[in-house]
C-alpha positions as CSV (number, residue, x, y, z in Angstrom):
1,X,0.0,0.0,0.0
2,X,1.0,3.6,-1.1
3,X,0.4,6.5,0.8
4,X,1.4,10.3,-0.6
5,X,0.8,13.9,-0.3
6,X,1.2,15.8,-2.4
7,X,2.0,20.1,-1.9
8,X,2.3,22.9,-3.9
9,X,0.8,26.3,-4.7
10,X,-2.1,27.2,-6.9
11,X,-1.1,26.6,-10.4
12,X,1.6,24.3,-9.8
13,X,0.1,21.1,-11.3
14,X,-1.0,19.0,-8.1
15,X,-4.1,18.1,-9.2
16,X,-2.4,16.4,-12.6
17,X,0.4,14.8,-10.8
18,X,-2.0,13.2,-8.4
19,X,-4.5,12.3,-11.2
20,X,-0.9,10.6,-12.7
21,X,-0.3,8.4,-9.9
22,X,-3.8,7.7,-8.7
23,X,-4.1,6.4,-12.5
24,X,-0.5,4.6,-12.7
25,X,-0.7,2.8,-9.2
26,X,-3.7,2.2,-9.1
27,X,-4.2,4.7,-6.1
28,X,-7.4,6.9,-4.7
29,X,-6.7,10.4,-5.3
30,X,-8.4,12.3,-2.7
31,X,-8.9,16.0,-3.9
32,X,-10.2,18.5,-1.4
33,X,-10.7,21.1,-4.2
34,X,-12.7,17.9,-6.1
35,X,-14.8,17.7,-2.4
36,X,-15.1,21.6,-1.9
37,X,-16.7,21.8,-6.2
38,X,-18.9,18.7,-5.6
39,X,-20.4,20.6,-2.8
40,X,-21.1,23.3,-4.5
41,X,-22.3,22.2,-7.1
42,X,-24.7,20.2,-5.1
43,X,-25.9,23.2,-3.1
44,X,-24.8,21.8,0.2
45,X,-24.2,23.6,3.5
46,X,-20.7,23.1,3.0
47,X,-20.9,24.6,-0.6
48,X,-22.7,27.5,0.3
49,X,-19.5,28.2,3.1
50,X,-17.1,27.3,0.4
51,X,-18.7,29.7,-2.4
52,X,-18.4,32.4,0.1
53,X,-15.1,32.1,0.9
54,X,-14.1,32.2,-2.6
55,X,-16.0,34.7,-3.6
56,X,-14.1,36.8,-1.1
57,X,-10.8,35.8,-2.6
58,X,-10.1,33.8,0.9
59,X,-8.7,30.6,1.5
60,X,-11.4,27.7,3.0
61,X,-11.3,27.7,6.9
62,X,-8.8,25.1,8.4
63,X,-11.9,23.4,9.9
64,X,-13.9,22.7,7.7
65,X,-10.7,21.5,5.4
66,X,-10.1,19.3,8.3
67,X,-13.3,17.8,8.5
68,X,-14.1,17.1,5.1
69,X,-10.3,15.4,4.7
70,X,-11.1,13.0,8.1
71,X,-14.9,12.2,6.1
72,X,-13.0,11.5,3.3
73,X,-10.5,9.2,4.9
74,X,-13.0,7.0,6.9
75,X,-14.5,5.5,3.8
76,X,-11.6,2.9,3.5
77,X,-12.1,2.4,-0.4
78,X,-8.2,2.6,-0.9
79,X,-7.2,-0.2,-1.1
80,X,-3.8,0.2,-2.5
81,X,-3.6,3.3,-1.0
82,X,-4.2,7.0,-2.0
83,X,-2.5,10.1,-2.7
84,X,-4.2,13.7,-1.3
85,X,-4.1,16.8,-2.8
86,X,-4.8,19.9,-0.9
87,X,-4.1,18.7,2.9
88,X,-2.7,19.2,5.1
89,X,-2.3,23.4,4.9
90,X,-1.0,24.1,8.3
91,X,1.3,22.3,11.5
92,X,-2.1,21.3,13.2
93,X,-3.2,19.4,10.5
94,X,-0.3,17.4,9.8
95,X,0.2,16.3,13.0
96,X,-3.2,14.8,12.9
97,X,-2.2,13.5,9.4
98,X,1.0,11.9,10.6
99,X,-0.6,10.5,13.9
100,X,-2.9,8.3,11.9
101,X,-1.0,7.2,9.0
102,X,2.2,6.3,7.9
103,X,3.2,8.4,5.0
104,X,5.5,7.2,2.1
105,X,6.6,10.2,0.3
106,X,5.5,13.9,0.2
107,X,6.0,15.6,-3.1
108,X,6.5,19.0,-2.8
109,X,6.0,20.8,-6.5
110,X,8.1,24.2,-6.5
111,X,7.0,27.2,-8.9
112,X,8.0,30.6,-8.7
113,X,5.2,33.4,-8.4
114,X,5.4,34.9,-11.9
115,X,4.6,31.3,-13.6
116,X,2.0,30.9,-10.9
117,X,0.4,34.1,-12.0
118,X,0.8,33.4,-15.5
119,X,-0.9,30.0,-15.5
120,X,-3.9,30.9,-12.9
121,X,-5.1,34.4,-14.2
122,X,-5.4,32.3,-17.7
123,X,-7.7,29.5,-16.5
124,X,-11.5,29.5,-17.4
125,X,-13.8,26.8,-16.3
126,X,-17.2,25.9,-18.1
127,X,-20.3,27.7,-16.9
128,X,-22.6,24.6,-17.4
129,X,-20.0,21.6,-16.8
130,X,-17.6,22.5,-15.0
131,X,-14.7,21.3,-16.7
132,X,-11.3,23.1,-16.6
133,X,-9.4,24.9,-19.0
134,X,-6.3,26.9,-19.7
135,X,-5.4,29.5,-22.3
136,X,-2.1,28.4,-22.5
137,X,-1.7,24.6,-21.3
138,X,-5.8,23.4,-22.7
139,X,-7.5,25.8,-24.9
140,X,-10.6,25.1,-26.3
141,X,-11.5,24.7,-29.7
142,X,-13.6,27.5,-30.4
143,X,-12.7,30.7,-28.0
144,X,-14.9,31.1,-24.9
145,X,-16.8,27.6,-25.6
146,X,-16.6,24.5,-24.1
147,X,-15.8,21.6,-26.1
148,X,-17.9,19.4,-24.5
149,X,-21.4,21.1,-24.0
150,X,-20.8,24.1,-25.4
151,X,-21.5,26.2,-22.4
152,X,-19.5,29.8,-22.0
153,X,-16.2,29.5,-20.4
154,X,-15.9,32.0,-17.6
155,X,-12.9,32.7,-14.7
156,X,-13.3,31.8,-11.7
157,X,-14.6,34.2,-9.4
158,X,-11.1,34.5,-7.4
159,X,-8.6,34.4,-10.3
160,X,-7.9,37.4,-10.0
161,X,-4.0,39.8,-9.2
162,X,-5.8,40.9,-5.9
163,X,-7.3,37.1,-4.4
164,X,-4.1,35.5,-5.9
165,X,-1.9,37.6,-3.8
166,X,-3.6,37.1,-0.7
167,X,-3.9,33.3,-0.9
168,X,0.0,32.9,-1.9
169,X,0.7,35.0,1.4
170,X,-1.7,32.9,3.5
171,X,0.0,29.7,1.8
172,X,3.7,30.7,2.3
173,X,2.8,31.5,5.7
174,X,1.3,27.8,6.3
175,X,3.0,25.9,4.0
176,X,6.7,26.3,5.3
177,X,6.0,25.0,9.0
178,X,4.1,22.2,7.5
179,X,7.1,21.3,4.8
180,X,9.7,21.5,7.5
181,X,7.6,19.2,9.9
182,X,7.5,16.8,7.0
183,X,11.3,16.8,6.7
184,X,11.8,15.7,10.0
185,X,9.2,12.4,9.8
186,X,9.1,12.3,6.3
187,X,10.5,12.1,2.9
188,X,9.9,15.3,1.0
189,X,10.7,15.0,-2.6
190,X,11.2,18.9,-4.1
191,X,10.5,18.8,-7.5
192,X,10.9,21.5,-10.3
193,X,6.7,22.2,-11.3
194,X,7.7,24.5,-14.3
195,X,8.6,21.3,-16.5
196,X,6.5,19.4,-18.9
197,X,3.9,17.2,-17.1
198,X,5.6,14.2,-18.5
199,X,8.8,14.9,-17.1
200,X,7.7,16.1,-13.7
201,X,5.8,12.8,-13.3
202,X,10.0,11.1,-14.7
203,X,10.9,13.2,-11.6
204,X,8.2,12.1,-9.2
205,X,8.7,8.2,-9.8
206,X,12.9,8.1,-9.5
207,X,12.4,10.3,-6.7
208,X,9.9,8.0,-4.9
209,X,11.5,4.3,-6.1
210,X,8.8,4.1,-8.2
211,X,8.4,2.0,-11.8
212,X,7.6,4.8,-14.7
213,X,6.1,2.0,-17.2
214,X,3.0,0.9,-18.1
C-alpha cells in the first residue's frame, strides 16, 4: 500500500500529478478542491460556506478543510492506497495526518510566483460543466466555448492579481512549518513544477522508487 501527499501552490500542477499516480498505481486520489466543487455544485451547506469564501478571494477555513479530509479518509475504499491533494495546509493538520498514517513520500512541486500568475489568471472553467481549461496549457476549440457542451467559459470568481496575492501569502505563511515538519518524519521529494507534465511525473517516480512503465 502507497500513501502520498502531495503540496504545492495554486497553479503548480497538483491536481495532474495526483490524477498521474492515482491512475499509474492504481491509487485513490483524494482531492479536497474535487470535495469543496462537488459541494457546491450540489448546493450543500458546505458549498454555500465554500462559495463564500471564494467569492471573497479567501482561502477555506482550516476546519472545515479538516473535516471534510477525516470524512473522506474514513471510507476505507483505498485499497492500494491514496494520494491527497490539498491537505494538510498548516502544523495542526499534519500532525493529525502523521498520527494516523504512515506516510511514504510527500511531493513537494516548486514554482516561482510569476509562472503561478501566469498559469492561474489564464484559467476558465465551463459555466454549465464545470470542466477546466487553460489559455495556455488546454485551450478550447472554439474561444470562450466549451468543447464538450458548449457552455460559456468563464474565470473563476477568485482568479484574479488581488485574491491570488492574498492566498500565496496565507499559503507561504502555512505551508513552510508544515514542509519542515515533514522533513523531520518524512521524505519530502522537491520537484521542479515549471517542466512538462511528463517529465515532472520522470521526476516524481525516481524520486519516490517508483516504476515509470505501463
Amino acid at each position: 500500500m502507497r500513501k502520498y501527499v502531495i503540496m504545492g501552490v495554486q497553479g503548480s500542477g497538483k491536481g495532474t500529478q495526483a490524477k498521474m499516480l492515482a491512475d499509474r498505481f492504481d491509487l485513490v486520489h483524494m482531492s479536497v478542491g474535487d470535495i469543496f466543487r462537488w459541494h457546491v455544485q450540489n448546493h450543500t451547506k458546505i458549498g454555500a460556506q465554500v462559495r463564500r469564501r471564494v467569492d471573497a478571494g479567501e482561502l477555506v477555513g482550516d476546519d472545515l478543510v479538516e473535516s471534510v479530509v477525516q470524512d473522506r479518509l474514513r471510507g476505507h475504499d483505498w485499497n492500494y492506497g491514496f494520494v491527497v491533494d490539498g491537505f494538510p495546509r498548516n502544523a495542526r493538520q499534519a500532525e493529525f495526518f502523521l498520527e494516523g498514517f504512515d506516510i511514504d513520500g510527500v511531493i513537494n512541486l516548486e514554482l516561482a510566483t510569476e509562472e503561478v500568475e501566469r498559469r492561474v489568471l489564464s484559467r476558465r472553467i465551463c459555466s454549465q460543466c464545470g470542466l477546466d481549461y487553460n489559455l495556455f496549457a488546454h485551450r478550447p476549440e472554439v474561444e470562450d466555448t466549451c468543447d464538450v457542451c458548449q457552455g460559456a467559459l468563464v474565470a473563476r470568481a477568485d482568479d484574479n492579481t488581488e485574491a491570488l496575492a492574498r492566498r500565496l501569502a496565507d499559503y507561504y505563511s502555512k505551508t513552510q512549518p508544515v514542509l519542515e515538519l515533514f522533513e523531520r518524519k518524512e521524505f519530502v521529494l522537491n520537484v521542479d513544477a515549471a517542466k512538462p507534465r511528463e517529465e515532472i511525473f520522470a521526476t516524481v517516480c525516481a524520486g519516490l522508487g517508483l516504476p515509470n512503465t505501463q
